[in-house]
Backbone atoms as SQL, in Angstrom:
CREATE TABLE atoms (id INTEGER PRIMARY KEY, chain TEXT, resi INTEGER, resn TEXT, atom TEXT, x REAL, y REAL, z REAL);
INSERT INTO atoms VALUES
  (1, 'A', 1, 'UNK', 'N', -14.233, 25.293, 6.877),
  (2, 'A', 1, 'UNK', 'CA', -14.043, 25.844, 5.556),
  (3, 'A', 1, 'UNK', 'C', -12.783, 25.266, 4.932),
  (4, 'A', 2, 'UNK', 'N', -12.426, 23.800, 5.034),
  (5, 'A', 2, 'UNK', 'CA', -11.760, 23.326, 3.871),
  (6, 'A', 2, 'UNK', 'C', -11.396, 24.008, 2.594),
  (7, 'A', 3, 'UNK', 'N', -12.272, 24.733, 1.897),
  (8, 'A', 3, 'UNK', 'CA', -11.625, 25.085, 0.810),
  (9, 'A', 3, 'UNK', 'C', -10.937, 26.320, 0.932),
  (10, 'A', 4, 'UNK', 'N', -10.732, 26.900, 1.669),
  (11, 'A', 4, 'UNK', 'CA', -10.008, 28.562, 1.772),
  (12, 'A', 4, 'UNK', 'C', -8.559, 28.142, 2.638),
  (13, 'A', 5, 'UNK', 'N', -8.854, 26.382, 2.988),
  (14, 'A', 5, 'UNK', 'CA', -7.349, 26.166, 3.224),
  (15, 'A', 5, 'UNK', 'C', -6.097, 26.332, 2.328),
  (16, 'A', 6, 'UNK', 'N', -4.916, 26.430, 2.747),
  (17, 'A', 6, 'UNK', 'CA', -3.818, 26.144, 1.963),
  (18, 'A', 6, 'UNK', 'C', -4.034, 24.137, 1.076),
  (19, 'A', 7, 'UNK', 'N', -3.092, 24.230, 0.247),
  (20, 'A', 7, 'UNK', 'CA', -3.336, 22.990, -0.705),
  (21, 'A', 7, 'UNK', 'C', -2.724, 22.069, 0.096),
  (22, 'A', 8, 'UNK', 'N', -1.833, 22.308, 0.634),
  (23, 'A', 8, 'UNK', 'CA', -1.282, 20.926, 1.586),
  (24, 'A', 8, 'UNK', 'C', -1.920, 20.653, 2.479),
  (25, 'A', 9, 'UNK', 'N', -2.989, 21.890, 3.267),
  (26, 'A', 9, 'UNK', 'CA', -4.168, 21.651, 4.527),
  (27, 'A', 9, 'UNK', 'C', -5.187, 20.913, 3.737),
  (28, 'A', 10, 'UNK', 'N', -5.549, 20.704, 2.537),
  (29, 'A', 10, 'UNK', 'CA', -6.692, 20.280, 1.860),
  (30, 'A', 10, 'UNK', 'C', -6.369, 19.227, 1.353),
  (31, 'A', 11, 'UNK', 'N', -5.021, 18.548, 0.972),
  (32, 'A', 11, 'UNK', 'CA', -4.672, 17.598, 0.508),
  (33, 'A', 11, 'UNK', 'C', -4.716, 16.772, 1.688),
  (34, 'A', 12, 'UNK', 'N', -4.163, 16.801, 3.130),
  (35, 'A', 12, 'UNK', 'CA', -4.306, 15.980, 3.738),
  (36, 'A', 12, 'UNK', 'C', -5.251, 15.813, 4.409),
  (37, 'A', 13, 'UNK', 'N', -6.100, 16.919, 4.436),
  (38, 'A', 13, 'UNK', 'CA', -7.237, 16.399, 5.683),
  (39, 'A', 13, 'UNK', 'C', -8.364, 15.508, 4.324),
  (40, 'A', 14, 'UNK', 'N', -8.096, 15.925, 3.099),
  (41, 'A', 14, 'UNK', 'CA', -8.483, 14.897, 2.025),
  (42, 'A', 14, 'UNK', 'C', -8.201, 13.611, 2.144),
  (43, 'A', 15, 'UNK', 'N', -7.020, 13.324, 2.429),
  (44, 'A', 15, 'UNK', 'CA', -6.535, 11.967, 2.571),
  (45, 'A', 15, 'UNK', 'C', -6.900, 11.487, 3.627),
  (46, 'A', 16, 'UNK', 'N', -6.994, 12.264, 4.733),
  (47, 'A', 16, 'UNK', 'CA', -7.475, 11.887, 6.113),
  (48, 'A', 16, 'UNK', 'C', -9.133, 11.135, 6.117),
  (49, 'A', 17, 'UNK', 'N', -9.707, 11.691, 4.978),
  (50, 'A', 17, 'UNK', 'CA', -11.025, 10.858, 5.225),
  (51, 'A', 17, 'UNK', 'C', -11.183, 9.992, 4.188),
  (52, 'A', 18, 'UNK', 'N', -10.434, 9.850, 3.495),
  (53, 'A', 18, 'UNK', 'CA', -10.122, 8.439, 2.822),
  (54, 'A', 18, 'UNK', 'C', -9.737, 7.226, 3.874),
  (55, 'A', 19, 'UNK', 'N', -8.626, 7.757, 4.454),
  (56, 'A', 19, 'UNK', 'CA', -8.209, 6.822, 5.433),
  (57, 'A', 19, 'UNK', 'C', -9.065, 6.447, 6.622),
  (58, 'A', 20, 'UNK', 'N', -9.751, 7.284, 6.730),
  (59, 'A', 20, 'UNK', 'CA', -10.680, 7.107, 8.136),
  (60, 'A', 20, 'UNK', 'C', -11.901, 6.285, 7.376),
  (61, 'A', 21, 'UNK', 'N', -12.147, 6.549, 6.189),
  (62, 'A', 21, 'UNK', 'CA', -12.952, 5.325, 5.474),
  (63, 'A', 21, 'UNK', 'C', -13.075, 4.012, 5.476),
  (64, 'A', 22, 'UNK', 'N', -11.755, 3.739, 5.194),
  (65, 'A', 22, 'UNK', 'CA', -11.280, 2.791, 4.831),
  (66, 'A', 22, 'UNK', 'C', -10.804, 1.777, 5.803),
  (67, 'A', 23, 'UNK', 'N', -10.382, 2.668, 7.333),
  (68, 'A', 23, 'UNK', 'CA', -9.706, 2.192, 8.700),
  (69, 'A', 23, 'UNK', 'C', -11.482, 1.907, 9.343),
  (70, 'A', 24, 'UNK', 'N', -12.560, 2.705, 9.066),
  (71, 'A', 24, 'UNK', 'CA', -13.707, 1.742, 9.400),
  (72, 'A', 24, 'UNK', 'C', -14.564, 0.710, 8.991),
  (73, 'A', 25, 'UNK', 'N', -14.202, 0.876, 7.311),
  (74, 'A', 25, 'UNK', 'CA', -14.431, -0.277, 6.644),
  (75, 'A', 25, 'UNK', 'C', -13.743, -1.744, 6.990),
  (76, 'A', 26, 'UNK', 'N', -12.226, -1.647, 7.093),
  (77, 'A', 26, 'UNK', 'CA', -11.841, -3.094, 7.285),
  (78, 'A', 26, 'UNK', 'C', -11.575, -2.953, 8.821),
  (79, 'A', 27, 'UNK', 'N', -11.580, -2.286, 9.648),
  (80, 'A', 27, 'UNK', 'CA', -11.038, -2.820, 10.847),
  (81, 'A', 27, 'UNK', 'C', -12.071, -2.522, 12.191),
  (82, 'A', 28, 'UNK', 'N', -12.939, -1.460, 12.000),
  (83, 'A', 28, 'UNK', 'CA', -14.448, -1.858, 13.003),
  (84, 'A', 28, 'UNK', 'C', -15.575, -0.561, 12.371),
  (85, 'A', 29, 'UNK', 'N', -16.487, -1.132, 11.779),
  (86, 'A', 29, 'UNK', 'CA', -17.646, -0.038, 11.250),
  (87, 'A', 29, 'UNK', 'C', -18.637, 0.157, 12.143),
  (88, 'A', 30, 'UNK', 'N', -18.500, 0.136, 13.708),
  (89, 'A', 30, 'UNK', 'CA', -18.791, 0.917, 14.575),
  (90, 'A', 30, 'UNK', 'C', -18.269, 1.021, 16.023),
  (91, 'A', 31, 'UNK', 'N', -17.394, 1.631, 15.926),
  (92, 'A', 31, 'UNK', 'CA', -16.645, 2.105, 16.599),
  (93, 'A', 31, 'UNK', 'C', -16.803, 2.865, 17.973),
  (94, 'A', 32, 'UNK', 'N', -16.255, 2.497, 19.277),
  (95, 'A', 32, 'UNK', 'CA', -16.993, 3.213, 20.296),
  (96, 'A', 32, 'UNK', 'C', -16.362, 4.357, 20.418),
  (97, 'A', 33, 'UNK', 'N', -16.947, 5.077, 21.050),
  (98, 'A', 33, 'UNK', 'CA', -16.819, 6.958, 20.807),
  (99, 'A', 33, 'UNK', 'C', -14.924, 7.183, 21.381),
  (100, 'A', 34, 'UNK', 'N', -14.427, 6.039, 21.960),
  (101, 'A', 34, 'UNK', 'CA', -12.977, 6.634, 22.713),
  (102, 'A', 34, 'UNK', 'C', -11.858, 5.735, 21.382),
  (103, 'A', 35, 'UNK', 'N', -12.647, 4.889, 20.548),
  (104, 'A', 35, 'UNK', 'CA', -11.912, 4.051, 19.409),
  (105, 'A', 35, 'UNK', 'C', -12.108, 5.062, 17.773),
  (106, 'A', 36, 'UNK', 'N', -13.075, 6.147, 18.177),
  (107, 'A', 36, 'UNK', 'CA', -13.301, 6.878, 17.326),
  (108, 'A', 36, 'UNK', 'C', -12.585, 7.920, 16.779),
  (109, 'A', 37, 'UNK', 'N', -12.043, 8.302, 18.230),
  (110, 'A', 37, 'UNK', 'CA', -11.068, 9.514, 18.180),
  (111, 'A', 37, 'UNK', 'C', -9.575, 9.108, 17.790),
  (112, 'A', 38, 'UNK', 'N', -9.287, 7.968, 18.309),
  (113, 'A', 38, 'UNK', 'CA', -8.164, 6.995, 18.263),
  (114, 'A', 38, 'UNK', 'C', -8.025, 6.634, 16.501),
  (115, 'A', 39, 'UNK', 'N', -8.814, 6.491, 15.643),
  (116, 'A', 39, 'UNK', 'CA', -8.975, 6.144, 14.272),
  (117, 'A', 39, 'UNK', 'C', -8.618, 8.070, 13.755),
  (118, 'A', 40, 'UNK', 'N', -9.285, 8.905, 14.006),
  (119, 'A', 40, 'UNK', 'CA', -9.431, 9.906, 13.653),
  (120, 'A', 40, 'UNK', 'C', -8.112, 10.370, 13.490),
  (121, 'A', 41, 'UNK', 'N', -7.397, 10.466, 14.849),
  (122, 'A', 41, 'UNK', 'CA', -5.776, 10.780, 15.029),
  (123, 'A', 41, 'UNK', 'C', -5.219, 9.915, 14.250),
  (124, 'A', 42, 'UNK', 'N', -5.181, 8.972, 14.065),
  (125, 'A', 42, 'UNK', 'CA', -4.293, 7.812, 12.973),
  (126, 'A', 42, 'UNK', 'C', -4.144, 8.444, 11.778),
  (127, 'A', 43, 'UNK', 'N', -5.792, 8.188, 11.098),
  (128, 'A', 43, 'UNK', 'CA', -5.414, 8.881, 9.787),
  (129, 'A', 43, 'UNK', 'C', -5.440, 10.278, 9.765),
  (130, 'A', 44, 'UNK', 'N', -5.175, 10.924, 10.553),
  (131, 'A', 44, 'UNK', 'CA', -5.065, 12.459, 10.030),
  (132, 'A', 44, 'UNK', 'C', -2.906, 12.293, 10.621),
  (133, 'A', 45, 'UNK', 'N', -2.843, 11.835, 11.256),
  (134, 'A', 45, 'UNK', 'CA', -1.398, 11.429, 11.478),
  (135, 'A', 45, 'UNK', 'C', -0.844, 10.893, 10.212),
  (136, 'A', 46, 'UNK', 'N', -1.143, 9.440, 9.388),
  (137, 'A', 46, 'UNK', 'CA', -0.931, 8.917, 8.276),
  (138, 'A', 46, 'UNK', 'C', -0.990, 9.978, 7.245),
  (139, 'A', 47, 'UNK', 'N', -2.047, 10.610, 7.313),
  (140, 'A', 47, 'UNK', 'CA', -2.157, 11.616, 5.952),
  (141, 'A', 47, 'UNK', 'C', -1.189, 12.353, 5.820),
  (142, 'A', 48, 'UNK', 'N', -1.125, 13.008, 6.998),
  (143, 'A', 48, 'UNK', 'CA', 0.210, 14.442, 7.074),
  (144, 'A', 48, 'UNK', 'C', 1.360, 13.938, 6.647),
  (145, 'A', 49, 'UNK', 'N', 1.830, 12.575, 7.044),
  (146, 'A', 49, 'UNK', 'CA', 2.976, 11.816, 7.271),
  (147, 'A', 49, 'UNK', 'C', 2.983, 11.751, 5.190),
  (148, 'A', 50, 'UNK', 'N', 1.930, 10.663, 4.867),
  (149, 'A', 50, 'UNK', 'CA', 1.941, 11.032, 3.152),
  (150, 'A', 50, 'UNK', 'C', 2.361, 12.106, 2.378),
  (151, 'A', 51, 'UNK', 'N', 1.361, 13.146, 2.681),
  (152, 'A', 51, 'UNK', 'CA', 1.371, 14.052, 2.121),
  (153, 'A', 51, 'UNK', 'C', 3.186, 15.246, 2.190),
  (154, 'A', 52, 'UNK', 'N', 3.853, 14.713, 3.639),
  (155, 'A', 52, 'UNK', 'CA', 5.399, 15.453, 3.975),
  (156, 'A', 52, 'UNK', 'C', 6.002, 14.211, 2.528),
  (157, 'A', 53, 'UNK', 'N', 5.828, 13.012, 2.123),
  (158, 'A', 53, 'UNK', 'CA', 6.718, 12.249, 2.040),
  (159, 'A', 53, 'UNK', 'C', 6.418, 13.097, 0.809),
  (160, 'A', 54, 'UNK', 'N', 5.099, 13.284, 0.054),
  (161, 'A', 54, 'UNK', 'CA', 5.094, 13.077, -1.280),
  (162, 'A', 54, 'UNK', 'C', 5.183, 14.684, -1.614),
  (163, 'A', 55, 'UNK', 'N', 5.586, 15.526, -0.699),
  (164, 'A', 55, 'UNK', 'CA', 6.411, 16.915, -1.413),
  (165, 'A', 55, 'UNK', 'C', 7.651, 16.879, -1.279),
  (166, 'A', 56, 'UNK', 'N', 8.270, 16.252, -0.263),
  (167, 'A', 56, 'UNK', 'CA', 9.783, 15.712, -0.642),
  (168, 'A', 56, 'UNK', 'C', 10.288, 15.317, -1.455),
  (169, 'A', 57, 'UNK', 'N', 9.380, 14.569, -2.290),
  (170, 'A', 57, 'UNK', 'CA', 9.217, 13.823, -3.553),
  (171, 'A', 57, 'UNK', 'C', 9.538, 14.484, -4.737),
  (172, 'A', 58, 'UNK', 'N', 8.630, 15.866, -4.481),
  (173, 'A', 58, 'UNK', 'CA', 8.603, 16.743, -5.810),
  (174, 'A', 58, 'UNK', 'C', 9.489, 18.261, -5.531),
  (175, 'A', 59, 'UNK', 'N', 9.791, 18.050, -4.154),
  (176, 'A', 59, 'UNK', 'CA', 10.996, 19.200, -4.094),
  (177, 'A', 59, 'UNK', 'C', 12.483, 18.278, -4.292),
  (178, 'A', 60, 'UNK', 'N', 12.632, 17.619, -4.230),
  (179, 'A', 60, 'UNK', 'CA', 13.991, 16.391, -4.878),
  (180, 'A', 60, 'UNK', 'C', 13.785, 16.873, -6.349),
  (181, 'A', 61, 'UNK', 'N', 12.710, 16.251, -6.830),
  (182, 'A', 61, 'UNK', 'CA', 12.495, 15.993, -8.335),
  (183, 'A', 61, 'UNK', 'C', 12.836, 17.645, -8.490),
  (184, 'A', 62, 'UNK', 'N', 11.904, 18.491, -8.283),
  (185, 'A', 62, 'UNK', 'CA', 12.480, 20.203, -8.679),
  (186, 'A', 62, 'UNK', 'C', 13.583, 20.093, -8.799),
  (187, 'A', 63, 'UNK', 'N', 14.632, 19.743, -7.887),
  (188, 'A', 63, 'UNK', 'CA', 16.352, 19.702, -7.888),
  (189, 'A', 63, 'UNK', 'C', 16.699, 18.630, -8.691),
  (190, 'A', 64, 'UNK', 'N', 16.332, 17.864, -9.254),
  (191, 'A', 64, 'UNK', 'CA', 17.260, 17.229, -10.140),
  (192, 'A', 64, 'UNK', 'C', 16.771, 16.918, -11.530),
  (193, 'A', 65, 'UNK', 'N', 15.436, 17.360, -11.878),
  (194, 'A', 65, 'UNK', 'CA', 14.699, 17.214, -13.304),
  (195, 'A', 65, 'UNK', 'C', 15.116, 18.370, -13.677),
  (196, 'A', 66, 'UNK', 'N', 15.684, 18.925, -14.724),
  (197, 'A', 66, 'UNK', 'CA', 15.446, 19.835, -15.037),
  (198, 'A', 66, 'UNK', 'C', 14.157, 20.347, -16.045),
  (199, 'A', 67, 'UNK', 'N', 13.854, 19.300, -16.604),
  (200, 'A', 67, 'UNK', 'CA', 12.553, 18.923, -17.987),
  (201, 'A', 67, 'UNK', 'C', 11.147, 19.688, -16.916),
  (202, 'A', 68, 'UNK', 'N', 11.104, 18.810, -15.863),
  (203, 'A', 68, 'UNK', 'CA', 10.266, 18.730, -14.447),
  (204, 'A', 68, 'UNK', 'C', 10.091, 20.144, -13.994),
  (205, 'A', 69, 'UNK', 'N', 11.338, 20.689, -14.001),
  (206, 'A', 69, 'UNK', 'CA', 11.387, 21.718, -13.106),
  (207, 'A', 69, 'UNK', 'C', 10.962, 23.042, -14.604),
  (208, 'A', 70, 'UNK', 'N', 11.255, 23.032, -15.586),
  (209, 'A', 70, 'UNK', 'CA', 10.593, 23.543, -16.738),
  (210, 'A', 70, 'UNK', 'C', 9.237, 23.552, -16.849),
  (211, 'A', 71, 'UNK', 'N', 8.537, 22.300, -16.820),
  (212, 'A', 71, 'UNK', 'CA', 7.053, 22.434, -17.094),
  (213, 'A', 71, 'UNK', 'C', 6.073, 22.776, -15.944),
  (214, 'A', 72, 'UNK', 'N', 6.560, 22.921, -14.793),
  (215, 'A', 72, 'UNK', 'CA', 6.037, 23.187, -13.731),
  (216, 'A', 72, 'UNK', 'C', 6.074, 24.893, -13.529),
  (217, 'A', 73, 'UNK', 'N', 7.508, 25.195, -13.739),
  (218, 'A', 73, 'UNK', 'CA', 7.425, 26.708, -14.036),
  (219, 'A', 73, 'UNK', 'C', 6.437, 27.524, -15.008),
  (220, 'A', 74, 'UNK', 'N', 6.838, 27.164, -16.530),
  (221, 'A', 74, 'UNK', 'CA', 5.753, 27.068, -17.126),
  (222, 'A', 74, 'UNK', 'C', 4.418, 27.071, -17.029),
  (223, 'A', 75, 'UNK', 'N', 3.795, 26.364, -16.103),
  (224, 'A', 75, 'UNK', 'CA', 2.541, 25.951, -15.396),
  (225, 'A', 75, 'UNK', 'C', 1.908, 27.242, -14.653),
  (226, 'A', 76, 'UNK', 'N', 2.806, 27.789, -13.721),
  (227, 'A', 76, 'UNK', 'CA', 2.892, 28.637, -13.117),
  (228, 'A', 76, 'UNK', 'C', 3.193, 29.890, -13.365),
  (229, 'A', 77, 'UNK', 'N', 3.824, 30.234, -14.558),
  (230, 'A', 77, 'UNK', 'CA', 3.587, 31.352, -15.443),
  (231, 'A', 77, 'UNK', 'C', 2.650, 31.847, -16.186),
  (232, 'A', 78, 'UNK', 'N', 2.143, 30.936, -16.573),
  (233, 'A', 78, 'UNK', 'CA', 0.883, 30.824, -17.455),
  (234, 'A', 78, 'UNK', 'C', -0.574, 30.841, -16.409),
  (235, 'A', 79, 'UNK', 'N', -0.637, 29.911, -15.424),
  (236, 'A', 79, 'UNK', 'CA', -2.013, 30.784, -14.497),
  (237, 'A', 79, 'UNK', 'C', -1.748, 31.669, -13.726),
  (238, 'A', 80, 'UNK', 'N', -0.276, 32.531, -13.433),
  (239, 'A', 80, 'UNK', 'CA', -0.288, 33.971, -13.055),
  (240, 'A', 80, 'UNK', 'C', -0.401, 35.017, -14.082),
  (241, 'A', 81, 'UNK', 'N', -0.498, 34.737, -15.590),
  (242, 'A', 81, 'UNK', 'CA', -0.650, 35.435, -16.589),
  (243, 'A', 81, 'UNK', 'C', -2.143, 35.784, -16.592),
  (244, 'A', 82, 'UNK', 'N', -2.632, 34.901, -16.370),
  (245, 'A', 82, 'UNK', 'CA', -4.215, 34.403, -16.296),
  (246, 'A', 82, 'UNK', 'C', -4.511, 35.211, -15.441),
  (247, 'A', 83, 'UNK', 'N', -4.450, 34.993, -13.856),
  (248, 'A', 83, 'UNK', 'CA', -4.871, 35.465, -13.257),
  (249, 'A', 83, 'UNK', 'C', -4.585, 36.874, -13.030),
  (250, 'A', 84, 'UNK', 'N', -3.115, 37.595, -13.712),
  (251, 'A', 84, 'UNK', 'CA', -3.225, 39.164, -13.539),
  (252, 'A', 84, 'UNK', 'C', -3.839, 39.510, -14.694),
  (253, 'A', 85, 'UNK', 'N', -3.858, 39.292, -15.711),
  (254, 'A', 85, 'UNK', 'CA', -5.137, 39.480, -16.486),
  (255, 'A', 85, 'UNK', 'C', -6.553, 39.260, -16.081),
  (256, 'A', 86, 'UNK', 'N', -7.069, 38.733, -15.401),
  (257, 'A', 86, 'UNK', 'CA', -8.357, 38.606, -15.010),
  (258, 'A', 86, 'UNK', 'C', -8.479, 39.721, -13.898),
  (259, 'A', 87, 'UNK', 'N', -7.768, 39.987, -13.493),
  (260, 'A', 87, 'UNK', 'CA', -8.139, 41.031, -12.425),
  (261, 'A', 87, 'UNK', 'C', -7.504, 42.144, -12.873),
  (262, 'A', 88, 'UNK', 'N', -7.293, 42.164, -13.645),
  (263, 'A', 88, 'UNK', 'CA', -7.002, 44.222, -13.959),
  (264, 'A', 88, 'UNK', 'C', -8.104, 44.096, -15.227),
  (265, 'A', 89, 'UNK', 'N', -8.968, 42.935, -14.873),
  (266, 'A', 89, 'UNK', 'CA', -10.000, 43.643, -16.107),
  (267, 'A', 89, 'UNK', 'C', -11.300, 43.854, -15.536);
């Protein structure tokens, strides 16, 4: 059940089968069952590894945009407005 994950569990195991795509496309598109698991761990390793770099990314940026750190709040005010309105109705 992917989707009832958290967004960072869904973002990377997302990326994870991009990468596992792509790692059987150029480097063996059939793979024996012990080279399978070995690809599998890579990109779900690579993904996680992405996905740590690129919230570091945007918890930096939070600390030093302030413009950034405005429209994101914003963002987040506005679909909790949403959403406590939708449910007390």
């Amino acid at each position: 059940m992917l989707t009832i994950q958290p967004l960072l569990i869904c973002t990377t195991m997302q990326d994870a089968f991009d990468n596992l795509r792509a790692a059987l496309l150029f480097e063996n598109v059939f793979p024996d069952p012990n080279l399978t698991v070995l690809f599998l761990r890579k990109t779900l390793v690579a993904a996680a590894r992405s996905c740590l770099l690129n919230m570091v990314n945007i918890y930096n940026r939070l600390l030093l945009d302030d413009k950034y750190m405005d429209k994101l709040s914003w963002l987040i005010s506005v679909l909790t407005l949403k959403d406590m309105l939708l449910t007390m109705s």
